[in-house]
N, C-alpha and C positions, 0 to 999 in steps of 0.2 A: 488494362487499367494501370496508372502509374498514381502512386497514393504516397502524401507525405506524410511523416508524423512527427509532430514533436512534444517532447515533454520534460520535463527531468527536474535535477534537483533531492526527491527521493522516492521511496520506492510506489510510495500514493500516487507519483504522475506517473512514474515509468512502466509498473504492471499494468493501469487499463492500458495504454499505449501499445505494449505486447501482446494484451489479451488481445485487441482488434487487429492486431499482426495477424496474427496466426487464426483470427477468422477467415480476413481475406487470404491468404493461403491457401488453406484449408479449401474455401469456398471456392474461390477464383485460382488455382492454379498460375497460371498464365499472368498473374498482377507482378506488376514491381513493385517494392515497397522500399523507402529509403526512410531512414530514424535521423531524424538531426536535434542533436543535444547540444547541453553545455561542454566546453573544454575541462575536462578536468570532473567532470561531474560523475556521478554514480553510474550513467547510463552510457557512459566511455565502456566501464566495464563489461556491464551485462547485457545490452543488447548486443554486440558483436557474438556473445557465447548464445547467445538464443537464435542465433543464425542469419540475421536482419542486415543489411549494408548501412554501414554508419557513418553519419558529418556533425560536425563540431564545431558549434563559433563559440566566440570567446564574450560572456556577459556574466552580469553580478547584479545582486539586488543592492540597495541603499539601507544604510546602517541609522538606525533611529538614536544618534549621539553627536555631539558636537568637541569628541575629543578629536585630538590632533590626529591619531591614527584612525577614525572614523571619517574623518573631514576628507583624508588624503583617499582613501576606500571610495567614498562618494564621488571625488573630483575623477578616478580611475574611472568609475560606473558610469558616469554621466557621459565620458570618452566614447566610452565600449557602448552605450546606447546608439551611436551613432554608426561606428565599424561594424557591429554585430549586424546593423540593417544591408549594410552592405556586402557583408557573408553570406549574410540568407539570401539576399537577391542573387546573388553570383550562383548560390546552388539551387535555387527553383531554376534559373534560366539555365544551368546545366540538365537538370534533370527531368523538367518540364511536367510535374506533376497535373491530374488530372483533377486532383482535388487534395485539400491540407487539411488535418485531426492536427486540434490542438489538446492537451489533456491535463493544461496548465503546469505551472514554473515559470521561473524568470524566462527561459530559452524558447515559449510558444510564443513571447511579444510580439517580439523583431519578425520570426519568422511568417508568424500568421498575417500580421500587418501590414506585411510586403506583400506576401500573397493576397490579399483580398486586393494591395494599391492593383497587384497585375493581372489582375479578372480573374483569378484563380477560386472556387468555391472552396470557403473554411467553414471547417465546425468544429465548433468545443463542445467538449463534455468536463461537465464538474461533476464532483465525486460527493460532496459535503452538500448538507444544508446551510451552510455559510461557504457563500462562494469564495475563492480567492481573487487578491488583487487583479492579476494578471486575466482570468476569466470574464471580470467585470470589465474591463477595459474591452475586452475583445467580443462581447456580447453582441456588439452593437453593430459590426461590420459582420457578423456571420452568417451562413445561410439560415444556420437552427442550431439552437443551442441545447444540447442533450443533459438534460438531468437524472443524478442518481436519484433526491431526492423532491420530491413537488415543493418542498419549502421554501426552496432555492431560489424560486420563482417571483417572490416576494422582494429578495435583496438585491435582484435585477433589474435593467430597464425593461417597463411593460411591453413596449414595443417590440421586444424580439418573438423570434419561432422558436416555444418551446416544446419538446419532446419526454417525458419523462418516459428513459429507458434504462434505468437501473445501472451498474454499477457492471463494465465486462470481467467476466474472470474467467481464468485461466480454464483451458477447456481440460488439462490435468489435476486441479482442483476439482470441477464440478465431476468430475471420472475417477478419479482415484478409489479404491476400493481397500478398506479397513484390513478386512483378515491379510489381502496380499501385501499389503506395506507393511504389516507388524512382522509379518515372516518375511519381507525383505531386509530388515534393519534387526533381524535376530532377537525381538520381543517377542515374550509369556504371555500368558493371562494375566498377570500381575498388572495393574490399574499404570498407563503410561498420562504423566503430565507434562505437558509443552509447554515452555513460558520461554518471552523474549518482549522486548523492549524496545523494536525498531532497528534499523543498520546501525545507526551511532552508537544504542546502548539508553540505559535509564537508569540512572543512577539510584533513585527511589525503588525500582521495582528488583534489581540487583541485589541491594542490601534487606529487601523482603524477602527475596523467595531464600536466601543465604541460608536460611535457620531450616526448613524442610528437605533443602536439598540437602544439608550437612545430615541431618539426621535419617534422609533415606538411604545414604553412602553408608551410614552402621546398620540400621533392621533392615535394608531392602527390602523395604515394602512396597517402594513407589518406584519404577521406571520412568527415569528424569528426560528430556531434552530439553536442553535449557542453555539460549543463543547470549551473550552479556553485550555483544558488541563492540563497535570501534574503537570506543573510549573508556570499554570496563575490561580491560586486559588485567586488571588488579584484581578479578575476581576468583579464578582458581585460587591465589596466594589467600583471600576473605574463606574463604571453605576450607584451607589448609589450618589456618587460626583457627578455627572451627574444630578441627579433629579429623577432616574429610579430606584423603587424597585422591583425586580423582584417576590417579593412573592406577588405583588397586579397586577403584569399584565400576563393575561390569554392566552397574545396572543404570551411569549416569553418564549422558551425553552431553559433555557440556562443551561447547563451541563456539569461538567467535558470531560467525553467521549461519545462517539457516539457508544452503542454496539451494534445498531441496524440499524446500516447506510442502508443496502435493503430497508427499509421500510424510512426511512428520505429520503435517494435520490429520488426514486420515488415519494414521495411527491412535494419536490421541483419544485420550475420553474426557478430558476436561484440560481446557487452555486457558492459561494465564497470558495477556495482553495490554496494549494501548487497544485507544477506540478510533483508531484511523476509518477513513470509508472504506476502503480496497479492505482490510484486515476484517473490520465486519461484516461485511458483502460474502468476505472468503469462509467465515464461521457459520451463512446462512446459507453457502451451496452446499460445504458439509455436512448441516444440521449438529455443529456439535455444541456441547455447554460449556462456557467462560465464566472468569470471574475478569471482569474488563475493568481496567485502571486508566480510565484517563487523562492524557496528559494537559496540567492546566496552562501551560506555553503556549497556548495555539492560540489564534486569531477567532474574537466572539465564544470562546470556550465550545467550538465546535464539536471536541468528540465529548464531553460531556453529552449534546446531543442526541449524538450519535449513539451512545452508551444504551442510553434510555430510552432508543428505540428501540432494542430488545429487551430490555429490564422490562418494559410495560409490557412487552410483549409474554410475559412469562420464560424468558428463554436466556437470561444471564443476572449474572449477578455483577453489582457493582463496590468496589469500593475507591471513594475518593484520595487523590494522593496525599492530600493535609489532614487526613485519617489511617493513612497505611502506616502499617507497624508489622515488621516479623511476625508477632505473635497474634495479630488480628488478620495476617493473611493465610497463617498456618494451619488455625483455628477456622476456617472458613474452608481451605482445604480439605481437610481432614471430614468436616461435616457434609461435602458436597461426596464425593469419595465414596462415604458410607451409608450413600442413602443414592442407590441405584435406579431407584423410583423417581427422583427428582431427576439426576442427571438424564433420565430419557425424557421426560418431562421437558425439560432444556432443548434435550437434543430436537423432538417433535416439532418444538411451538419453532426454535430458530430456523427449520426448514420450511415450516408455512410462510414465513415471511420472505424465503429469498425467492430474486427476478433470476430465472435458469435461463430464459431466451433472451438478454440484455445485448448478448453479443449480436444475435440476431436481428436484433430490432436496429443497433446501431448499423451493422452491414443492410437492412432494407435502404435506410436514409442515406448510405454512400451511395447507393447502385443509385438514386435519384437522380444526383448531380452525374453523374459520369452514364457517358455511354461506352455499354460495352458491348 
């Protein structure tokens, strides 16, 4: 079987797009699997390191402004909308897949679009209860359109084959085992807390957790990992102001990104986060307890959402970002922490809630279309 995939953009298209890599893998041995991303895009990086053969065309979404360096951005886009069709066609008819996983981004357009003009079977998977652009466009030529969430199904056209198969994650997430990752990364018993804010970085969640992380650098009470991102390189120097050097304390890991999160989440006992799908999906094969902040940037305030399908669930706590404050996140910390009883209570209810066979179910609806 030869399977395409495309996604990209950030790490919400490009992990389930991996997860079902390393199904068919896994499952199918003997499959080819080829990733085509954007040029330049996040998933240049990482799918090559996760072992996958990788292509790149060159696209851009459209900038919602009418300044002169927006205008010029659009007129490029609107170019590249046209080239980009003719990259993807160049590499389906090179590599002649059996079937195309779109997993949305700008970069499933072109490519799925092409593939379905040349009788090629496409499927998407959306991750949110609010679909994206790109997904809703491509709805409608696909074989079946896989959902993480049944809501989804509403902001679609009725007309399509829907599937609600949850959310794939990484088969090192749903395996990863707690005592062996803490004794891999040379953590105690002392309470470890994870917090990060996405690749880029979150500027609001940065300057919250700022004030617990400086003060677990002096009583070391808390065993930190804590990722700031692409665009909080400023943060170490915020904890220095602070009174915290991180190269004399033992007990905080603080790092641009996170490229071993399997092994960080597991460690964990309580995660600080955004409410992306893939990131909640990843909290609920763990079963562990958050306090989720999500981010209000997003289209139809999706991980608000998202959020509050495990708040209702009994299984996270929330606080909103035009409510975060240092001292309202520390203070929430500190009460979740010391009350052991709740955080399994968390930990329980977020594991009733997660799909464990998602990958599965997605690899049943490939084996459909393809004969092997």
């Amino acid at each position: 079987m030869k399977i395409l995939l495309a996604g990209g953009g950030t790490a919400g298209h490009i992990n389930p797009a991996l997860a079902i890599a390393g199904t068919v893998r896994d499952r199918i041995p003997s499959s080819e699997i080829l990733y085509v991303g954007a040029k330049g895009g996040m998933e240049e990086k990482f799918v090559p390191q996760a072992g996958y053969e990788f292509k790149s065309i060159k696209i851009s979404g459209f900038k919602r402004s009418f300044s002169p360096s927006a205008i010029a951005h659009n007129i490029a886009t609107a170019k590249r909308a046209v080239t980009s069709s003719m990259e993807a066609k160049k590499i389906i008819k090179d590599f002649k897949p059996d079937i195309c996983v779109g997993t949305g981004g700008y970069v499933s357009g072109p490519v799925l679009r092409t593939a379905a003009k040349m009788g090629i079977p496409t499927l998407i998977h959306e991750q949110n209860a609010f679909p994206g652009v790109t997904n809703k466009m491509l709805a409608k030529s696909a074989k079946v359109v896989m959902l993480a969430n049944p809501d989804a199904k509403d902001r679609m056209d009725a007309k399509c084959n829907f599937v609600v198969t949850g959310n794939p994650v990484r088969k090192e997430i749903i395996t990863a085992d707690k005592a062996k990752c803490r004794a891999q990364m040379n953590l105690d018993d002392r309470p470890v807390i994870l917090s990060f804010g996405g690749s880029l970085g979150a500027r609001k969640i940065n300057e919250a957790v700022a004030d617990y992380i400086a003060r677990s650098g002096k009583d070391k009470k808390y065993q930190i990992i804590h990722a700031y991102g692409k665009y909080g390189k400023w943060f170490p120097d915020l904890l220095k102001e602070k009174g915290c050097n991180i190269e004399e304390c033992d007990n905080l890991d603080i790092r641009e990104f996170i490229n071993d999160m399997p092994v960080c989440l597991a460690a964990a006992d309580l995660v600080i986060c955004r409410a992306g799908a893939m990131t909640i999906s990843e909290l609920q094969a763990q079963g562990k307890p958050a306090v989720l902040i999500p981010s209000p940037n997003v289209a139809e305030n999706h991980q608000y959402h998202n959020a509050m399908s495990l708040v209702n669930a009994n299984a996270a706590s929330i606080i909103e970002e035009k409510d975060l404050t240092p001292e309202k996140l520390t203070e929430t910390v500190d009460e979740m922490v010391k009350d052991p009883q709740k955080l399994n209570e968390y930990a329980e209810n977020a594991k009733k809630t997660a799909i464990l066979d998602s990958n599965e179910r997605i690899l049943s609806i490939i084996k459909k279309f393809v004969k092997l």
